[in-house]
One Martini backbone bead per residue (centre of mass of N, CA, C, O) as a GRO file, in nm:
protein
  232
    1UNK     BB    1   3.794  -6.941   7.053
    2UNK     BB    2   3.824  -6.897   6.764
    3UNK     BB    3   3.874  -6.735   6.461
    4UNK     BB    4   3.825  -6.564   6.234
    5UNK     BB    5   3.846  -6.432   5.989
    6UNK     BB    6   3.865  -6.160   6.002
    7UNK     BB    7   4.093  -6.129   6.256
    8UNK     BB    8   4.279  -6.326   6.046
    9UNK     BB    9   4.365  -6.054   5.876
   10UNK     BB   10   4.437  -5.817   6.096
   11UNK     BB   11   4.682  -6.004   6.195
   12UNK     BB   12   4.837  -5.992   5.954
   13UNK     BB   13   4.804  -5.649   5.886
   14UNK     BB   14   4.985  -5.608   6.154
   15UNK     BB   15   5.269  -5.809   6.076
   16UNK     BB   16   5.165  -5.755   5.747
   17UNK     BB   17   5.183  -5.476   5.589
   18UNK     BB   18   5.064  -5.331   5.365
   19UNK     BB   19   5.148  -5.093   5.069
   20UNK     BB   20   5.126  -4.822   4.938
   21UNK     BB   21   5.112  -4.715   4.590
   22UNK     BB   22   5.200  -4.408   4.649
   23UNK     BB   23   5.402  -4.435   4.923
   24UNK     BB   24   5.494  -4.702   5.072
   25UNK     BB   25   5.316  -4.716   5.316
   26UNK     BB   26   5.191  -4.847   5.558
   27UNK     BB   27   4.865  -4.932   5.596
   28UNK     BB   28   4.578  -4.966   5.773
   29UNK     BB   29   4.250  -5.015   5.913
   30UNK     BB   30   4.062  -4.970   5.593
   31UNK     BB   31   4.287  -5.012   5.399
   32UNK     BB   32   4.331  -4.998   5.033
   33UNK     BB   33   4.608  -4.964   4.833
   34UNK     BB   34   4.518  -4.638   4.933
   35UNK     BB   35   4.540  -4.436   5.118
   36UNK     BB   36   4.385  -4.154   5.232
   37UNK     BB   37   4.643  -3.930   5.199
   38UNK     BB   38   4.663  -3.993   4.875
   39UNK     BB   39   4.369  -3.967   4.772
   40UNK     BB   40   4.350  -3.641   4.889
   41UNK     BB   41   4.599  -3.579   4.668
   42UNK     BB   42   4.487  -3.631   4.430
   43UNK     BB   43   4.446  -3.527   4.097
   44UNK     BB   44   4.182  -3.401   3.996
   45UNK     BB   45   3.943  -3.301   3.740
   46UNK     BB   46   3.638  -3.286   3.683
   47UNK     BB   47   3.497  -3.406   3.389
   48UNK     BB   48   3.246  -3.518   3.488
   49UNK     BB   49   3.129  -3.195   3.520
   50UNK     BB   50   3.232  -3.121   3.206
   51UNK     BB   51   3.189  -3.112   2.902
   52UNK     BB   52   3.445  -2.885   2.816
   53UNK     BB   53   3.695  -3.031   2.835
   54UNK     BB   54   4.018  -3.121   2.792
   55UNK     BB   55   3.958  -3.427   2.652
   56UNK     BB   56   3.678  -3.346   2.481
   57UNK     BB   57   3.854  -3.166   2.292
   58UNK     BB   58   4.060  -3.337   2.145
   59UNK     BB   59   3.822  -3.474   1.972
   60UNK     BB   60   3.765  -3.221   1.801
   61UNK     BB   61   3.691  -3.324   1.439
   62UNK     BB   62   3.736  -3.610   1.467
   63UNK     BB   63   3.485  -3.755   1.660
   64UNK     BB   64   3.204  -3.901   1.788
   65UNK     BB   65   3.114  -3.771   2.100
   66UNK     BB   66   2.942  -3.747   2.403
   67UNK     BB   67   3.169  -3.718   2.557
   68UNK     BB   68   3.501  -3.685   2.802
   69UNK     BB   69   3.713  -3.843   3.067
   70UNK     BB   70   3.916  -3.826   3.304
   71UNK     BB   71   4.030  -3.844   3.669
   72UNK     BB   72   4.360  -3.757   3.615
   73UNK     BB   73   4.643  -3.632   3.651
   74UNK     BB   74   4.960  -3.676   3.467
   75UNK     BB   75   5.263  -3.627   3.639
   76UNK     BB   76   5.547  -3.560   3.706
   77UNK     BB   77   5.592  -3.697   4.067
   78UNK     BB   78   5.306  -3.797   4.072
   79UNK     BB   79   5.075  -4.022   4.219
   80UNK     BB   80   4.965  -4.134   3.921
   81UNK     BB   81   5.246  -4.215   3.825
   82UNK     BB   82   5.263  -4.464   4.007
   83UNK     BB   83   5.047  -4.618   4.018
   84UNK     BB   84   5.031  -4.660   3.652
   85UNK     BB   85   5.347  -4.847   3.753
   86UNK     BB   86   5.183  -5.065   3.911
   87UNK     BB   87   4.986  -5.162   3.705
   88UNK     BB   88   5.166  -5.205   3.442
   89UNK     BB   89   5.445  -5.336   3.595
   90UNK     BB   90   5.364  -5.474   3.899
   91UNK     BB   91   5.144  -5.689   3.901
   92UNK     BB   92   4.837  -5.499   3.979
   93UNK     BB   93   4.536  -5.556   3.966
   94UNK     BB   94   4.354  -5.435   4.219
   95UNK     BB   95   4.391  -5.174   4.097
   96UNK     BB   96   4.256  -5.097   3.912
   97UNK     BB   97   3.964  -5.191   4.066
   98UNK     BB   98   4.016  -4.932   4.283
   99UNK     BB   99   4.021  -4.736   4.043
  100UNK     BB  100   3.731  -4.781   3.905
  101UNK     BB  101   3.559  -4.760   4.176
  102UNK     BB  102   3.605  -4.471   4.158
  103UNK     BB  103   3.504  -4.396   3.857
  104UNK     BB  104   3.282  -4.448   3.889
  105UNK     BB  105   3.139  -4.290   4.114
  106UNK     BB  106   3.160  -4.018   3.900
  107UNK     BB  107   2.975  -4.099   3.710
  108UNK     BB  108   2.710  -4.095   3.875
  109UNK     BB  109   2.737  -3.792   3.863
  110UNK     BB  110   2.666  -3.815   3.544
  111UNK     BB  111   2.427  -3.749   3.299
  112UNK     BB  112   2.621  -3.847   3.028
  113UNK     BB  113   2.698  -4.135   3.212
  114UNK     BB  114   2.393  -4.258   3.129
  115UNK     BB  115   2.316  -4.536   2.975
  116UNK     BB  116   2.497  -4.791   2.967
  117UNK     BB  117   2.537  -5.040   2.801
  118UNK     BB  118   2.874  -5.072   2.775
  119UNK     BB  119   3.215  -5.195   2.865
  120UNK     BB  120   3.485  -5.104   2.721
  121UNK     BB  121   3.817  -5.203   2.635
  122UNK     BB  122   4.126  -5.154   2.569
  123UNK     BB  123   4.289  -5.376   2.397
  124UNK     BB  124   4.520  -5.661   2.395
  125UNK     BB  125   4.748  -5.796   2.269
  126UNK     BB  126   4.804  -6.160   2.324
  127UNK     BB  127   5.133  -6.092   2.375
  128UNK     BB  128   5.101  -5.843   2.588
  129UNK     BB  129   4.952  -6.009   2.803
  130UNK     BB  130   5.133  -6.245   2.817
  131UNK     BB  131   5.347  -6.062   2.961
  132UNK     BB  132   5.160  -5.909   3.183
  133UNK     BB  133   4.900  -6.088   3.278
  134UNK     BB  134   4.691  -5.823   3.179
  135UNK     BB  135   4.428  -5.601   3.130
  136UNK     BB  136   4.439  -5.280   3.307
  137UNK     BB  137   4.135  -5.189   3.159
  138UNK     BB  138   3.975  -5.449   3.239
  139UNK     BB  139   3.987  -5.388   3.543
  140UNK     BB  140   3.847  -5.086   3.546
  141UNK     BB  141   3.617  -5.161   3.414
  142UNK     BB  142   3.537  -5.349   3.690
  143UNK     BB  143   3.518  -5.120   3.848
  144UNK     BB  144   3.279  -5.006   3.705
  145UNK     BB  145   3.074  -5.223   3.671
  146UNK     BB  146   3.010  -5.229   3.988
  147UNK     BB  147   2.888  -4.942   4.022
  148UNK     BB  148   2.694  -4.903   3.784
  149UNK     BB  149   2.572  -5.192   3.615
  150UNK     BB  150   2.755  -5.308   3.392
  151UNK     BB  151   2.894  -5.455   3.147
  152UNK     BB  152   3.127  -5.642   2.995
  153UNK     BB  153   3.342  -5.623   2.705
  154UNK     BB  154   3.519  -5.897   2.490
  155UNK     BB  155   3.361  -5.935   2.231
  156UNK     BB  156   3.390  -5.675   2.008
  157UNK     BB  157   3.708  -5.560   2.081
  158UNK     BB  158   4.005  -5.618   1.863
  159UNK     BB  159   4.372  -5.701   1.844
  160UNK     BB  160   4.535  -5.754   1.540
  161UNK     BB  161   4.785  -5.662   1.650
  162UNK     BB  162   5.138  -5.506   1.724
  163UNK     BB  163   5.222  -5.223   1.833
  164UNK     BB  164   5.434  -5.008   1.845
  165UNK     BB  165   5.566  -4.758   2.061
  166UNK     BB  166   5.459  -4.456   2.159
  167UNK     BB  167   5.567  -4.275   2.340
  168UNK     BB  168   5.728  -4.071   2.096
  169UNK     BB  169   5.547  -4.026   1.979
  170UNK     BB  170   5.306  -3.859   1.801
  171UNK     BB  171   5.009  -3.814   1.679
  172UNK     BB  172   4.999  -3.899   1.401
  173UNK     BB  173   5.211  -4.127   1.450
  174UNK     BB  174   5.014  -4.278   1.645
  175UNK     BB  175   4.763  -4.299   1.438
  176UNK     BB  176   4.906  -4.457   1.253
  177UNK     BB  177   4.988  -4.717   1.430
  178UNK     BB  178   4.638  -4.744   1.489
  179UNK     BB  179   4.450  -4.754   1.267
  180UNK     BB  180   4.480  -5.107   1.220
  181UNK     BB  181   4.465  -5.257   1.494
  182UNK     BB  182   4.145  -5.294   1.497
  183UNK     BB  183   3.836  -5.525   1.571
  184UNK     BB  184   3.520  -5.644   1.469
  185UNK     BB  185   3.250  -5.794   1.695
  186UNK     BB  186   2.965  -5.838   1.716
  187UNK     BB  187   2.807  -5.562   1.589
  188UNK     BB  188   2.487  -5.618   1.616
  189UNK     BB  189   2.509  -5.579   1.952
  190UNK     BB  190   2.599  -5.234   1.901
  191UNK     BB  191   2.301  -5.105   1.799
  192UNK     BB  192   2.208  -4.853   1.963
  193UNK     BB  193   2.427  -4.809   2.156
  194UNK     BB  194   2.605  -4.730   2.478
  195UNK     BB  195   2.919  -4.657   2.503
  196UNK     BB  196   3.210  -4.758   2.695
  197UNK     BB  197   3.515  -4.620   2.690
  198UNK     BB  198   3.823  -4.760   2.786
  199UNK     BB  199   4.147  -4.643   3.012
  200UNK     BB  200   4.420  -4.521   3.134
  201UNK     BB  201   4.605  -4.329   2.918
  202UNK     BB  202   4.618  -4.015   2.799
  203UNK     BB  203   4.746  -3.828   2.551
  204UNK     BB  204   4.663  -3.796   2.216
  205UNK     BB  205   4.401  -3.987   2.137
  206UNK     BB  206   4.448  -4.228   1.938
  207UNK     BB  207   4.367  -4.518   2.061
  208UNK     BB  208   4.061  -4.386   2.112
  209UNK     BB  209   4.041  -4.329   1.756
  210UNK     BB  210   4.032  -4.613   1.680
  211UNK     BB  211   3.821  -4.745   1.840
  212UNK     BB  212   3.582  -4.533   1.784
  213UNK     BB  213   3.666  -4.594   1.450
  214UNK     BB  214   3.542  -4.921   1.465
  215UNK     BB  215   3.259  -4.863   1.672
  216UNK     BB  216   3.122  -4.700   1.433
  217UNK     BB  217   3.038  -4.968   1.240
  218UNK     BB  218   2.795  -5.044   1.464
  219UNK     BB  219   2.598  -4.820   1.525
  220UNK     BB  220   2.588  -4.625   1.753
  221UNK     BB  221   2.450  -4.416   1.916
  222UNK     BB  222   2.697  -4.381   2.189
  223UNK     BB  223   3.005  -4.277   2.240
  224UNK     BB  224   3.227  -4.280   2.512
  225UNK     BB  225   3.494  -4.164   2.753
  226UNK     BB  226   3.744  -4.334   2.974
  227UNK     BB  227   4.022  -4.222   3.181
  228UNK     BB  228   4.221  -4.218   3.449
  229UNK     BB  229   4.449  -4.060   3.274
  230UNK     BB  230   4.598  -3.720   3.174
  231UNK     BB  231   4.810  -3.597   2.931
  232UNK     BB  232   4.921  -3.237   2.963
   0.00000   0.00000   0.00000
């Protein structure tokens, strides 16, 4: 009898099994991406659960947001590092999917998070997209459009700049850095919509209150934020 694919699959991943992006252990037989040992140790902050969270603080009296929430603690030495140097840096596009359909199931109990027109992530500009072969946050935002069943727009907010590296900078040479970075299209198709703005890594909030306000130009109902991991 021939072998199915199942079979022919299970057959590779006892031979070549992949390795966990968080501890680099081979996989089991039904885990991807990341072991369940490191899943359950995981960082999680619960902010989809408290509107008055730390992401949430960051941008009081900045701009006017539903929502906002991290899903990861980014700490030197914790698994949330390793992760999003696999995604952003290792040509690791699946990890990002498999990010984001966490990153989603926590919305799903988020009642700040229900009613969402549209997932935007925050573009790449198309010089560092084609560095990197793809951008890390339209990954994240597919894996949450999976879950949620919400559209993902790349047609809406365009980066129309390549900004210096923020790394060093401050939260203000941030906001320098990208006040005119980005770009709205067809804005008339975002009025009255609920937007979610998505990202990997949050740190001073600069990238996401630059987006926030070229997207408040479309007049949206409400704009929410969410990314993967918040820099304490």
């Amino acid at each position: 009898m021939p072998f199915s694919i199942k079979k022919i699959h299970d057959l590779i991943q006892l031979l070549f099994p992949m390795a966990c992006y968080g501890c680099a252990l081979p996989l089991m037989n039904g885990e991807s991406e990341i072991c369940n040992t490191c899943l359950e140790s995981l960082p999680f902050t619960d902010h989809h659960l408290h509107q008055e969270n730390l992401v949430a603080k960051q941008f009081w009296g900045r701009i006017p947001l539903n929502a906002a929430m991290a899903m990861l603690f980014f700490k030197r030495g914790n698994a949330t590092r390793q992760l999003i140097h696999h995604l952003k840096y290792g040509n690791h596009p699946e990890l990002g999917l498999k990010l984001g359909i966490l990153l989603g199931e926590r919305l799903l109990s988020a009642p700040q998070y229900q009613a969402i027109d549209f997932l935007i992530p925050v573009p790449l500009h198309l010089k560092r997209a084609a560095q990197r072969g793809y951008n890390q946050s339209d990954y994240i935002a597919r894996g949450i459009s999976q879950v949620l069943e919400v559209p993902l727009s790349n047609r809406h907010l365009f980066r129309k700049s390549a900004t210096d590296s923020q790394t060093r900078k401050g939260r203000f040479l941030r906001f320098e850095n990208m006040a005119t970075a980005f770009e709205l299209q067809n804005a008339e198709e975002l009025e009255n919509t609920h937007i979610l703005l998505i990202d990997d890594v949050l740190t001073t909030g600069a990238t996401m209150e630059a987006c926030a306000l070229t997207l408040l130009q479309a007049m949206p109902e409400k704009i929410s934020i969410a990314a993967l991991a918040f820099v304490k």
